[in-house]
C-alpha positions as CSV (number, residue, x, y, z in Angstrom):
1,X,-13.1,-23.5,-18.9
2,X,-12.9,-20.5,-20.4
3,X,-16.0,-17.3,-20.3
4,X,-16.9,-15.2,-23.1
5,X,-17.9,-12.0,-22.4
6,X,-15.8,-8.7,-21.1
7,X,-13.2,-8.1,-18.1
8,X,-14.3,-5.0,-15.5
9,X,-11.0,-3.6,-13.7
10,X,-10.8,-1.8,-10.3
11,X,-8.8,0.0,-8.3
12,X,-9.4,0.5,-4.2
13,X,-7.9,1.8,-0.9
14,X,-5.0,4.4,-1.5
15,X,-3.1,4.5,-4.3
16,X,1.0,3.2,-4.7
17,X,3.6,3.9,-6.7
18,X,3.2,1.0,-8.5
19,X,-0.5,0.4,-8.5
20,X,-0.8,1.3,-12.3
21,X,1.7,-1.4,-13.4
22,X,-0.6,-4.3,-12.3
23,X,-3.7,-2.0,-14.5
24,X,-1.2,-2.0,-17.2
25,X,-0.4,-6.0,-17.0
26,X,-4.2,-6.8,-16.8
27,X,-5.3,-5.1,-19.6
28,X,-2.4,-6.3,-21.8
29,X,-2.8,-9.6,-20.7
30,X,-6.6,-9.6,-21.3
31,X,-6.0,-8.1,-25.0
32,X,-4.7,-11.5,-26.2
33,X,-7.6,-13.8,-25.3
34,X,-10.4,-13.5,-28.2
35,X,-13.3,-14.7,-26.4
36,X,-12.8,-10.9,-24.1
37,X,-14.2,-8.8,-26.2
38,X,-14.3,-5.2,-24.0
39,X,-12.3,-4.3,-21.0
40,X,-14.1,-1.6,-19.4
41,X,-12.7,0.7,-15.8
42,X,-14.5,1.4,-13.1
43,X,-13.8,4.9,-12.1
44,X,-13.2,4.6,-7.9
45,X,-13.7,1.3,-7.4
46,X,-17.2,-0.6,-6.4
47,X,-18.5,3.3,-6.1
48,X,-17.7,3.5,-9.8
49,X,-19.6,0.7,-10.4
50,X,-23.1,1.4,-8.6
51,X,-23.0,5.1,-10.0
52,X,-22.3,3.3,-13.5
53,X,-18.9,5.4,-14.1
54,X,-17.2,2.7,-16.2
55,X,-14.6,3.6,-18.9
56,X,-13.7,1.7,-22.1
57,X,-9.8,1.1,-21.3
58,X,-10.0,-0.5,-25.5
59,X,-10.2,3.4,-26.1
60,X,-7.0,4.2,-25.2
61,X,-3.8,4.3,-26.7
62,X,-0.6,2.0,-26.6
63,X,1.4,4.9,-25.3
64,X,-0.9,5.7,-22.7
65,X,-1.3,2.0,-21.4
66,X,2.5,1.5,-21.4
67,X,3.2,4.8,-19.8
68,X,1.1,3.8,-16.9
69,X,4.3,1.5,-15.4
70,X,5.6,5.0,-15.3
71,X,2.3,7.2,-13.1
72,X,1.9,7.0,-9.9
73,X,-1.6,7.4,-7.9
74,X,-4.3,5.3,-9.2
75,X,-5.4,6.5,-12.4
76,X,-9.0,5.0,-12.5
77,X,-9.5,6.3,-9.1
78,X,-9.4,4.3,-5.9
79,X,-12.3,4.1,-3.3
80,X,-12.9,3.3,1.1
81,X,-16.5,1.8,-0.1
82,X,-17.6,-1.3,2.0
83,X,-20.0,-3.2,-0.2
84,X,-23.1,-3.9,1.7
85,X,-26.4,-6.2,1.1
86,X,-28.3,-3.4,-0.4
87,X,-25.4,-2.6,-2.9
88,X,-25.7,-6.4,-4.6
89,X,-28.4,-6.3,-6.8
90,X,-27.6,-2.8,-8.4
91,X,-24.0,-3.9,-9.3
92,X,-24.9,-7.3,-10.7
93,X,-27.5,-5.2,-12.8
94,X,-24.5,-3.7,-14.1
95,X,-22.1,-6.7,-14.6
96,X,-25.2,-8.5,-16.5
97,X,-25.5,-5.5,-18.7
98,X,-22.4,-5.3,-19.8
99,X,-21.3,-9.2,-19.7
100,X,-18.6,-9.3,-16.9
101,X,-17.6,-12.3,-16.8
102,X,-13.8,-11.7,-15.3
103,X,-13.9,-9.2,-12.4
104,X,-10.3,-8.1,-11.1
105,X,-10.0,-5.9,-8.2
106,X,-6.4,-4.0,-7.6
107,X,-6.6,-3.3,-3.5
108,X,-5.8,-4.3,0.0
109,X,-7.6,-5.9,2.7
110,X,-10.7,-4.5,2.8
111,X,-10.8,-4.5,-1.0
112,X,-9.9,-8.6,-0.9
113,X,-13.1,-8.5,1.4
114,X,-15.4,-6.8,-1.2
115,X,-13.8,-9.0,-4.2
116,X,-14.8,-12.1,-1.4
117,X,-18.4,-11.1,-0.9
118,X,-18.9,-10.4,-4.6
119,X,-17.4,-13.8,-5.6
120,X,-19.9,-15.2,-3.1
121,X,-22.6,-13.6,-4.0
122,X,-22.4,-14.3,-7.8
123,X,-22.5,-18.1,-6.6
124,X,-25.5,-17.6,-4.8
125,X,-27.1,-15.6,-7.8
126,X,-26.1,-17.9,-9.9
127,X,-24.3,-15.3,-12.0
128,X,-21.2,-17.3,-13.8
129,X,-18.2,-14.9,-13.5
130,X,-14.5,-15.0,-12.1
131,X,-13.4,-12.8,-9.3
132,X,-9.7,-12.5,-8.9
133,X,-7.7,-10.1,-6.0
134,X,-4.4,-8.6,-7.1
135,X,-2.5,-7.3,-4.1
136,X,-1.5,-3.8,-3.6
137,X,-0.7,-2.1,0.1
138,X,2.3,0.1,1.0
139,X,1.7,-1.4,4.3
140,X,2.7,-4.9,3.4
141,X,0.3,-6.1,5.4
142,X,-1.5,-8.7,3.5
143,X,-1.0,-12.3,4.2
144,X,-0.1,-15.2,2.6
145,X,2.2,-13.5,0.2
146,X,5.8,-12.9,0.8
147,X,5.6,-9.2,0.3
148,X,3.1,-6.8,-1.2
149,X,3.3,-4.6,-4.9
150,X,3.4,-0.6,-3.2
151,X,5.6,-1.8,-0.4
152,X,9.2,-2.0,-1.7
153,X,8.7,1.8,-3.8
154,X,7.2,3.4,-0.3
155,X,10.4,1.9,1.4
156,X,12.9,2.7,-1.0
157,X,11.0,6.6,-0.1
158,X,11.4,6.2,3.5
159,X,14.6,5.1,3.7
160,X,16.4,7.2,1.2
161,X,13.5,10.3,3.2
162,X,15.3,9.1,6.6
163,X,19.1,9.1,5.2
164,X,18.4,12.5,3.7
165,X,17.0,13.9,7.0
166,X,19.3,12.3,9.3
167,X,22.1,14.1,7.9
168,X,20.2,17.5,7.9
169,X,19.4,16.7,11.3
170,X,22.5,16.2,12.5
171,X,23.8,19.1,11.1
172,X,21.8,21.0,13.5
173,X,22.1,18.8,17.1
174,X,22.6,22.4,18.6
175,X,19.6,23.7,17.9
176,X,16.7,21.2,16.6
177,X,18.6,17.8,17.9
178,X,15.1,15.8,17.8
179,X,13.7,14.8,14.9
180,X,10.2,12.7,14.5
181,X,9.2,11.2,11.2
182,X,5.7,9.1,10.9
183,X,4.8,6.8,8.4
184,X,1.9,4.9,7.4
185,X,0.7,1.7,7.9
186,X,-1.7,1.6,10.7
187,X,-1.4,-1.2,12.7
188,X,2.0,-3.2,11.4
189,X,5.4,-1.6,11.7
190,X,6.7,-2.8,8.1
191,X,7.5,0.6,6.7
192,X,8.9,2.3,9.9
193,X,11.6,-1.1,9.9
194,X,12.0,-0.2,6.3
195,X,13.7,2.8,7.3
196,X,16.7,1.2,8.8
197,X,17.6,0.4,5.5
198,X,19.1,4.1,5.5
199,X,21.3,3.1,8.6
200,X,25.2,2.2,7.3
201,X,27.0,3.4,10.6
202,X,25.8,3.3,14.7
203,X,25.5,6.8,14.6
204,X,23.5,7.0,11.4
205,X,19.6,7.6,10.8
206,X,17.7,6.4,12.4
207,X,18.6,5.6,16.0
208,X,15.0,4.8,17.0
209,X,12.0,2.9,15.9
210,X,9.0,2.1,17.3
211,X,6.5,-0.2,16.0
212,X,2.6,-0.9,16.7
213,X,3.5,-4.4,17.1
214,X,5.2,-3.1,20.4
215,X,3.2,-2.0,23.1
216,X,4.3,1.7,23.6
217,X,5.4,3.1,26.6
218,X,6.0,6.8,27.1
219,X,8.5,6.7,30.4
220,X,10.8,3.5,28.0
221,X,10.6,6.0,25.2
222,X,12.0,9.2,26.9
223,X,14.2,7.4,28.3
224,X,15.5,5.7,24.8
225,X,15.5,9.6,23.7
226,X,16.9,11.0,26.4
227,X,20.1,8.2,26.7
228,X,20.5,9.0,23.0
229,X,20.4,12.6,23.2
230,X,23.0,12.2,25.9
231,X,25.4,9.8,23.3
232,X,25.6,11.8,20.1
233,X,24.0,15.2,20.7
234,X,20.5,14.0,19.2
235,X,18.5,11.9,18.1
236,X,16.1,10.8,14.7
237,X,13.2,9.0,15.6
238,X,10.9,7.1,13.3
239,X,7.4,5.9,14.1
240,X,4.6,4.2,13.0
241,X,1.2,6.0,12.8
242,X,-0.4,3.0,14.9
243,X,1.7,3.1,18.2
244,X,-0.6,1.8,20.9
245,X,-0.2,1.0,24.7
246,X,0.1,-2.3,26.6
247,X,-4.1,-2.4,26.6
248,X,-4.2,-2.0,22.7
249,X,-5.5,1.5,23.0
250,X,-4.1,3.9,20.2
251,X,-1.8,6.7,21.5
252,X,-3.1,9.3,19.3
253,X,-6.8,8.1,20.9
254,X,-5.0,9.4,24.5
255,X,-5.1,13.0,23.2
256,X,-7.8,13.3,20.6
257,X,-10.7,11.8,19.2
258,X,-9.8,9.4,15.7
259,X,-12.7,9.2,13.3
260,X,-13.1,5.9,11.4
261,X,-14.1,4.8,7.8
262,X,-16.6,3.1,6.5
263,X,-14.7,-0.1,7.0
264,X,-14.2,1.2,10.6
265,X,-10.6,1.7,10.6
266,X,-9.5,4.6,12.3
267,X,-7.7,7.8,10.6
268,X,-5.0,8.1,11.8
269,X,-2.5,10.9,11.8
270,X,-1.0,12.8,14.8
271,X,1.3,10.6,17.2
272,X,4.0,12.3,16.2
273,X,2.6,15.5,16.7
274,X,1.9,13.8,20.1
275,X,5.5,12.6,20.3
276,X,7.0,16.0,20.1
277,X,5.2,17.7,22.8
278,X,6.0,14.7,25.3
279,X,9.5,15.2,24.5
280,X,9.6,18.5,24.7
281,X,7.7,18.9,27.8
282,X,9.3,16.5,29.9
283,X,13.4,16.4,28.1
284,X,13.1,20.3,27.5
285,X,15.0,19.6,24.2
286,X,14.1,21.2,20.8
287,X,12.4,19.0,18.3
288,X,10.1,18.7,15.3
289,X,8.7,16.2,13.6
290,X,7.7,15.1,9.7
291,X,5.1,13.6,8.5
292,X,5.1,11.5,4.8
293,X,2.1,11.3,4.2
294,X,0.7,10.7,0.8
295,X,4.4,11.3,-1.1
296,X,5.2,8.4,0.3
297,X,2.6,6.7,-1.8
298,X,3.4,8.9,-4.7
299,X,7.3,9.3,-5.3
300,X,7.4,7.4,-9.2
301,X,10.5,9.8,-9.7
302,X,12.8,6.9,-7.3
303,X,9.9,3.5,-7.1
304,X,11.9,0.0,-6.8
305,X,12.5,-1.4,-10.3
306,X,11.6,-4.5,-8.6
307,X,8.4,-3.2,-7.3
308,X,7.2,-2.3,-10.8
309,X,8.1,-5.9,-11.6
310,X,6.5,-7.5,-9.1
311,X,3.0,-5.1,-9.4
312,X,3.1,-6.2,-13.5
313,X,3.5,-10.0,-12.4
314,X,0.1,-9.9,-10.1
315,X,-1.7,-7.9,-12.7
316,X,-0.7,-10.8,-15.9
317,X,-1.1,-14.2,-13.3
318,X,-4.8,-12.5,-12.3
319,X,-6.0,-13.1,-16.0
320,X,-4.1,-16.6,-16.5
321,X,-5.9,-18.0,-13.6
322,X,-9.4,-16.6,-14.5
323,X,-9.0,-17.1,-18.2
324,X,-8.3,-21.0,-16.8
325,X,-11.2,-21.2,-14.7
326,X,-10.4,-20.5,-11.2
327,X,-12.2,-17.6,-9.0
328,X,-12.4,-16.4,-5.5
329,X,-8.1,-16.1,-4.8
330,X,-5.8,-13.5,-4.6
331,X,-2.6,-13.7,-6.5
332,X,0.5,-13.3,-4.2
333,X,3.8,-13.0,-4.5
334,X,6.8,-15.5,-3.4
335,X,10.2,-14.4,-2.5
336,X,11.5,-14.7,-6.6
337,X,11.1,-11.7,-8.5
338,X,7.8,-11.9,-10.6
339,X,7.1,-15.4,-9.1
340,X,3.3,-16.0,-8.2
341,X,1.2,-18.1,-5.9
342,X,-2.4,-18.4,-5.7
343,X,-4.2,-17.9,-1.7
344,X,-8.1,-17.9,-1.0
345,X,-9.6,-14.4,-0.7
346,X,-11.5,-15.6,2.3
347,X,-8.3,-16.5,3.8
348,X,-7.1,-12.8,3.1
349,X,-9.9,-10.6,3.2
350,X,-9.5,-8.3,6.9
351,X,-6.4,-10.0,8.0
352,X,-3.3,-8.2,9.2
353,X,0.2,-9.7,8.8
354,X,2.4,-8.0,11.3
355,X,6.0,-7.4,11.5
356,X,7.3,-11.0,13.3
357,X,8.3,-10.3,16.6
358,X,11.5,-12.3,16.0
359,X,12.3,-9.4,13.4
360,X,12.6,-6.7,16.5
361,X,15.5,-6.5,19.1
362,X,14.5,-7.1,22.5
363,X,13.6,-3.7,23.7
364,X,11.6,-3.4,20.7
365,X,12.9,0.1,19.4
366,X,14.9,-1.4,15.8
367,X,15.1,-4.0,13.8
368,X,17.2,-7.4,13.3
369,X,19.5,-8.6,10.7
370,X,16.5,-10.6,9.5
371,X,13.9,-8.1,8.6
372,X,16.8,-6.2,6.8
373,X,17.9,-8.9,4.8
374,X,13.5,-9.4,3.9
375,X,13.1,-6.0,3.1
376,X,16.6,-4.8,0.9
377,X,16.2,-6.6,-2.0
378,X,12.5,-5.3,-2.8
379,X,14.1,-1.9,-2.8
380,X,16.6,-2.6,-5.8
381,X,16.0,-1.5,-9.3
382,X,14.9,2.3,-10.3
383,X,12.4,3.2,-12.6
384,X,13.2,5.2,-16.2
385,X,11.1,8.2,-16.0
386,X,10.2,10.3,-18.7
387,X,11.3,14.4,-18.0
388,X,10.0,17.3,-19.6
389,X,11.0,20.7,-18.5
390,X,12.9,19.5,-15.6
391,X,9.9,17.5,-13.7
392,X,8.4,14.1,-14.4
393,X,5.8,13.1,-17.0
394,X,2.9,11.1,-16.3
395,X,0.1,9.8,-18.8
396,X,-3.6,10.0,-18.1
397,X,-6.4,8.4,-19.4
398,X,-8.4,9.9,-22.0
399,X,-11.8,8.2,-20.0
400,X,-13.8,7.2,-22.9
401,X,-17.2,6.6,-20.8
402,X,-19.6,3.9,-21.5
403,X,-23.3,4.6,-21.3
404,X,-25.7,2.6,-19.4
């Protein structure tokens, strides 16, 4: 059942903290099969691949393939490139030249889709290769696995972000009392729940979350903020950057414009922003409001031990299962550390898991007992990082380029 010929690796969608461990478990993995001779890179994803930027990952050292359970961002480069008709026959150009015959591609949704249309297409072509998805979202938004490699390190960040800023913020309920922070995630609500992991006493961080499973409304929110205000002098809020109102239209969309990418997503970015003004307009209270952003993505220096685990435990099943015959699945994950499933990427590719609605109170503004209990244990575990003059060391690849 087996192919001979070479693996092609790539990365898409935003990086994790952990998206290097499932590179790292792929390429060791690969190295003990003799029939795969090269293992090559694709430097950002499927744009790598039709501008024939493709690294030899044989080039590089032990010690730099080892140290990438340790780097965060994605170090071949990730890509927002939705693979169209035209883009077919100049990609299998490439995987002919260079005998792919195991294709794995390190990404969320949109990159199960691509990995879907090119396991498809290589039917139709009659091109005999294996296409494998290995998850990665910070969103945890993927279904049919239990959880997703990225989300546990982003929400150990957010909650241990929100216990940090809770207590500065309420250290200064007499003069900044409000405090907004956004996270990512678009439209599911599993990272701002994450943050009520921080939350060991009532009048703890955070006393507010709202979700875009929820449909928003702005007179039930100031009044949530104002009644809290009035309780304990102030009040940390946490939202997610895809709040939306009862008719499914984005907040941020009532005061702005929202560009999209090529996948037609929106970018999202300034509820808060949003947020802040309402509240200060119509409460006349003082507040301000953070935004995480990409550090979220980024902070190696305190990932989940388990995340790393579970990112290295996609990465090694996606070569057993090609290596044994099988194409077109992702891996996933089930609820056992390192433990691995198999789901169809056409069963995957552009579908959302949300937060379950059972997981939320009734007003919709926190979280039960029952998303906490989902969520803690994929925050356990740190990583050992290497430090050199006080900050963290991260490897990078030396890029060895193959010509074509």
């Amino acid at each position: 059942m087996s192919l001979k010929g070479n693996v092609l690796i790539g990365q898409s969608g935003g990086p994790t903290s952990v998206i290097n461990s499932s590179l790292y478990s792929i390429i060791t993995e690969a190295k003990k099969y003799g029939f795969i001779s090269d293992i090559y890179g694709a430097i950002h994803g499927m744009e790598g691949v039709l501008s024939k930027k493709l690294i030899d990952l044989r080039c590089e050292t032990d010690e730099t393939i080892e140290g990438l359970t340790r780097t965060p961002g994605a170090v071949l480069g990730g890509c927002r490139h939705k693979v169209q008709e035209s883009d077919l026959e100049a990609i299998f150009k490439v995987f002919d030249f260079l005998n792919i015959k195991y294709f794995f591609y390190i990404g969320g949704n949109d990159s199960m889709d691509t990995a879907d249309r090119l396991n498809k297409a290589a039917g139709e072509l009659g091109y005999e290769m294996r296409v494998i998805g290995v998850p990665k979202t910070i969103d945890n938004d993927l279904p049919e696995t239990h959880h997703c490699p990225g989300f546990g390190s982003c929400a150990k960040y957010v909650a241990t972000s929100v216990r940090e800023a809770g207590i500065h913020n309420a250290s200064m309920y007499t003069s900044e009392p409000i405090t907004i922070l956004q996270t990512v995630g678009r439209n599911t609500g599993w990272l701002p729940g994450a943050s009520a992991l921080a939350k060991s006493l009532a009048d703890e961080a955070p006393h507010l979350i709202y979700f875009p499973e929820t449909p928003f409304d702005i007179d039930s929110f100031l009044e949530d903020v104002e009644n809290t205000y009035k309780r304990i002098g102030g009040a940390f809020i946490v939202v997610g950057e895809g709040l939306r109102n009862a008719n499914g239209e984005y907040i941020e969309v009532q005061h702005g414009e929202v560009a999209t990418d090529s996948f037609g997503h929106p970018t999202l970015g300034g509820v808060s922003e949003f947020l802040r003004s309402v509240i200060e307009s119509n409460l006349k209270i003082k507040a301000r409001n953070i935004k995480l952003d990409i550090c979220q993505q980024a902070a190696m220096h305190f990932a989940s031990q388990r995340d790393v685990c579970d990112a290295m435990a996609v990465g090694r099943a996606a070569v057993k299962v090609a290596v044994q015959g099988l194409s077109g699945f992702m891996v996933t994950l089930l609820e056992e550390e390192g433990a691995t499933g198999l789901a169809e990427l056409r069963s995957v590719a552009n579908v959302e898991r949300q937060v379950p609605k059972e997981w939320l109170n009734s007003k919709g503004n926190f979280v039960t007992a029952d998303f906490l209990d989902y969520a803690r244990p994929l925050i356990q575990g740190e990583v050992k990082i290497q430090i050199e003059n006080g900050l963290p060391a991260y490897v990078r690849l030396r890029k060895s380029f193959v010509e074509l």
